[in-house]
N, C-alpha and C positions, 0 to 999 in steps of 0.2 A: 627489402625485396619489393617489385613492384605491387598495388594493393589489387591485382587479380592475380597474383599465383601463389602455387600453393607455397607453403611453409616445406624448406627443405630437411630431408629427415636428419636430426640429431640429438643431442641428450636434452630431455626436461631439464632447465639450469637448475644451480638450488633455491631452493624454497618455491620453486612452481610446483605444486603435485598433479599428477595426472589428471583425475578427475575435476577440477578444478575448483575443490569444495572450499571450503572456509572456515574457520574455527570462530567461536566468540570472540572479540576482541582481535584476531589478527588482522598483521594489515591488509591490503587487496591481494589477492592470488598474482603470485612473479608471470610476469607475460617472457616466454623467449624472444628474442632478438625480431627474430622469424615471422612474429603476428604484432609486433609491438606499434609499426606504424601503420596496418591494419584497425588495431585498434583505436590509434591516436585520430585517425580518417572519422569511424564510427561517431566518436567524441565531439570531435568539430560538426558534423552532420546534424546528430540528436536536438546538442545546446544552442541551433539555429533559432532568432528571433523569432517568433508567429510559431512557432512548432505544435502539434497538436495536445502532446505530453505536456501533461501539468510535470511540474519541479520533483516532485517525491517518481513518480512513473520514470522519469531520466533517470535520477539516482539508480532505482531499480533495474531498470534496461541496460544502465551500465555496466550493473557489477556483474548483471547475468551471462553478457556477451563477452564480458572478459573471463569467466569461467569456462565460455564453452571455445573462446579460443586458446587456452590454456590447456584444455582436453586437446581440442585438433592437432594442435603443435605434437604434443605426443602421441598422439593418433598415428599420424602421419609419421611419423618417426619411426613407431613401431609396425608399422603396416598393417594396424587394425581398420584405417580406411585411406582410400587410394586415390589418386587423379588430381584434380583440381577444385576442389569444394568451394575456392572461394572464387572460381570465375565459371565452373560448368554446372550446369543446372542436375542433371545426373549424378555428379561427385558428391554437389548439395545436397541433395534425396537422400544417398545415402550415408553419409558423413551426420545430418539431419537426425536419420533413425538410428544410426549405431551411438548417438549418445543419446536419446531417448532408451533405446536398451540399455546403456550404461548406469544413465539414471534410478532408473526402476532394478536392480540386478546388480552392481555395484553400489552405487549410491545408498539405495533403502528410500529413494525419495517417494512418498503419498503422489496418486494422481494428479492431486491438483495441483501441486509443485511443479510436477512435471511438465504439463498445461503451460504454466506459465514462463517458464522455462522458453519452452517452445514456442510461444508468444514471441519474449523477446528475439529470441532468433531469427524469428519471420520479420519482426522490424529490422533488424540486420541486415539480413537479405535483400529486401525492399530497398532499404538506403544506397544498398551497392547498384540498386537495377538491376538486381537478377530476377524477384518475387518471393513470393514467399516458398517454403520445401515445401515438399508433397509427404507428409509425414501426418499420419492417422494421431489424435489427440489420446490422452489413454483415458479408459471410461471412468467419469466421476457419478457415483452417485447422488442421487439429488437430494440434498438435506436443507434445513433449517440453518439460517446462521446463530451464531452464539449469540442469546441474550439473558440480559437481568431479570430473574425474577420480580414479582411488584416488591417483595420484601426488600433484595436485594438492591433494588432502583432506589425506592426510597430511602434507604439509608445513607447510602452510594450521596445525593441530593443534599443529604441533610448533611452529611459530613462536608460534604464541600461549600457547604452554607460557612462553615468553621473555619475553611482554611484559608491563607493570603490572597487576598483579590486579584491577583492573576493569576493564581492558578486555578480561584473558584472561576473565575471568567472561561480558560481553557474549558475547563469541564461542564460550564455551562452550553458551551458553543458547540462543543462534540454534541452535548446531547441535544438541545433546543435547536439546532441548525442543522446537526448532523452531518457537519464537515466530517470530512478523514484528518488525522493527525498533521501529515502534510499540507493540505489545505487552510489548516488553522493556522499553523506558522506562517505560513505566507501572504496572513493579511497582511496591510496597512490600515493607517487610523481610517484611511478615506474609502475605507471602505466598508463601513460603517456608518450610512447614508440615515439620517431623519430631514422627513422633511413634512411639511402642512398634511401628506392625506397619509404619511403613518411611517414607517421605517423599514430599512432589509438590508441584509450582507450581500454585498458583493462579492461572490466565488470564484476562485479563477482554477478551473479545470483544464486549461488548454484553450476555451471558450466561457466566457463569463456566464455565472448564474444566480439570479437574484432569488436570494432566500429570506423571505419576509421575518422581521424578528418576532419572536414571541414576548410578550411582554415582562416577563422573568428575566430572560435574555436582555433585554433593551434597558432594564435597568440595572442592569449588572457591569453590562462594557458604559454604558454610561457614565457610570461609576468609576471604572478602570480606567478611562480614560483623564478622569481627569486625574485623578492619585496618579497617572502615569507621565503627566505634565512635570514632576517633580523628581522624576527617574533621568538615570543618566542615559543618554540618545533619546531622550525627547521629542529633539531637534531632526530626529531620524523618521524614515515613515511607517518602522515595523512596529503593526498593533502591541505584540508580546514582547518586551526586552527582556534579556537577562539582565544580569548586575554589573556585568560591564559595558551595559549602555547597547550592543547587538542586538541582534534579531534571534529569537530563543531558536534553538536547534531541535529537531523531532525530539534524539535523545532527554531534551534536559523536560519537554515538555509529555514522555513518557514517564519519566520519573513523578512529576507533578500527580500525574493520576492518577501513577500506579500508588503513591502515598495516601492519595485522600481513599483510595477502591482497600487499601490497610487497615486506613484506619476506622472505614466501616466493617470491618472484620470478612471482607470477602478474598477469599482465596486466588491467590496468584499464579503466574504461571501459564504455559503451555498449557497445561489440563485443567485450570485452576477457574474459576466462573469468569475472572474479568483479565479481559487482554484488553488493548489500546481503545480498538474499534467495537467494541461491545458495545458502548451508548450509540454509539450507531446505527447500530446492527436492531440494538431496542429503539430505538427510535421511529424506525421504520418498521418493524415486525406492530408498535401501537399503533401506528396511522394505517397498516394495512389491513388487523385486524378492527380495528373501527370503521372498517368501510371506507376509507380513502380510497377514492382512483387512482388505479393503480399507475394509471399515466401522468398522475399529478405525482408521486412518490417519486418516478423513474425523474422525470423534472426535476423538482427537490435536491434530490442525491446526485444528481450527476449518471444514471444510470440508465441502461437501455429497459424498456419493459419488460422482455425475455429476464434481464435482471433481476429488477427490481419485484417480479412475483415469488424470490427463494422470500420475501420476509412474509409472504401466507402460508409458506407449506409448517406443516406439524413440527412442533420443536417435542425434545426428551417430558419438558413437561406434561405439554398437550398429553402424551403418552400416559405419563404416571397416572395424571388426574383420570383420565379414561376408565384406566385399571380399580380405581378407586371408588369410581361411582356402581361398581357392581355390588349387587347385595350380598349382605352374609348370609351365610347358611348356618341358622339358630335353630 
């Protein structure tokens, strides 16, 4: 069909499901016929040269707009929303907010999911020249992001002191640089710069940012580097290889962490102390509580300052300890 009309109504094929959710392990949600070169449009757009999305943000953008055209198709099939959502600005509004209702009400999706969700839709939009929906965001409360404990960091630290030098390097870099997981695989050797007035990573967010190393850090990929001289793709220009000589994949290099975050005996998981971006999240909650400017931080991370001040608000800790400095009653 052409890539501004609607999807014509008929059955979800099999293996699309409505809402266009996803299992662990399945493969990408079935697109109908219907949205399929819709989608393929989107795809060529995003993975344009110069694009503002770093690599990991594409991946994500991707799977999320092929979920919510996934929903539309049978949307629109069922006559739960009507007109043209993918060429009128009106049908978009509300094609927009009836899967945000979906989300939150079928789904069981948390706000902020949902948020982001809605994010990537508006980059959707945008790419077609229509703009973003007019779709109210759903209210997030404003919290703390997850971090390590001092116990917890240091151990976290020390165990990674033990484990095979790229993957202590990985986990060095999350936390001494404060990449995002995605950003770390995406290095090259060369970007990895020492030079006479001192050393820094070069980050590629969409837009390059240089991240001075710390001296732990610098002699760590130091290190790795050259042990990685002797690895197969070598001859390749990604920092991290795996053992077939490639470029390590998010997955292989959340396994990495989530091994050494084990075998410091910290708890895994969804609700568990340490997920991916936890050294990060620590990273920046220490430099904001030591009085770092905050607009050096939002620099650092890749972050707007509205951002980058969630790493001062009060964490669960902050909380406890509070509770704990009251007196007894003896």
């Amino acid at each position: 069909m052409p890539s501004n009309a609607a999807p014509p109504p008929g059955r979800t094929p099999k293996g699309a499901r409505p809402g266009g959710g996803r299992r662990s392990g399945a493969r990408p949600t079935a697109l109908p016929e219907a949205v399929a070169d819709v989608f393929a449009d989107y795809e060529e757009l995003i993975a344009r040269p110069g694009d503002a999305l770093d690599a990991a943000s594409v991946r994500v953008y991707r799977s999320r707009v092929r979920q919510y055209l996934a929903w539309l198709a049978a949307a629109l099939a069922g006559g739960a929303v009507t007109g043209d959502p993918l060429g009128d600005p009106d049908a978009r509004d509300g094609a927009a907010r009836a899967y945000r209702a979906h989300l939150e009400t079928e789904a069981g999706r948390r706000p902020a999911t949902i948020n982001a969700h809605l994010t990537a839709i508006d980059d959707f939009y945008r790419r077609r020249g229509l703009g973003p929906a007019a779709t109210a965001r759903a209210a997030v409360p404003p919290s703390a992001p997850r971090t390590l404990g001092e116990g917890d960091r240091l151990r976290l630290l020390r165990e990674a002191d033990r484990a095979p030098l790229r993957d202590r390097a990985i986990a060095f870099t999350a936390f001494y640089a404060g990449t995002r997981i995605g950003e770390t695989i995406d290095l090259d050797v060369g970007d990895v710069q020492v030079h006479g007035g001192g050393a820094h990573l070069s980050v590629r967010d969409g837009r390059r940012r240089r991240i001075p190393l710390h001296p732990r850090l610098r002699a760590v990929l130091e290190e790795w580097i050259r042990e990685r001289a002797g690895w197969k793709g070598a001859d390749t220009g990604a920092l991290f290889l795996n053992h077939r000589g490639g470029r390590l994949s998010v997955r292989s290099a959340h396994t990495a962490l989530r091994a050494i975050a084990d075998a410091a005996g910290i708890p895994l998981g969804r609700h568990g102390a340490f997920t991916p971006r936890v050294l990060r999240d620590t990273a920046g909650t220490i430099m904001a509580r030591e009085g770092t400017d905050i607009g050096v931080v939002a620099e650092l991370f890749g972050h707007s300052v509205e951002t980058a001040r969630r790493y001062s608000r009060p964490t669960e800790q902050d909380h406890q300890r509070a509770i704990e400095r009251l007196p007894l009653d003896e």
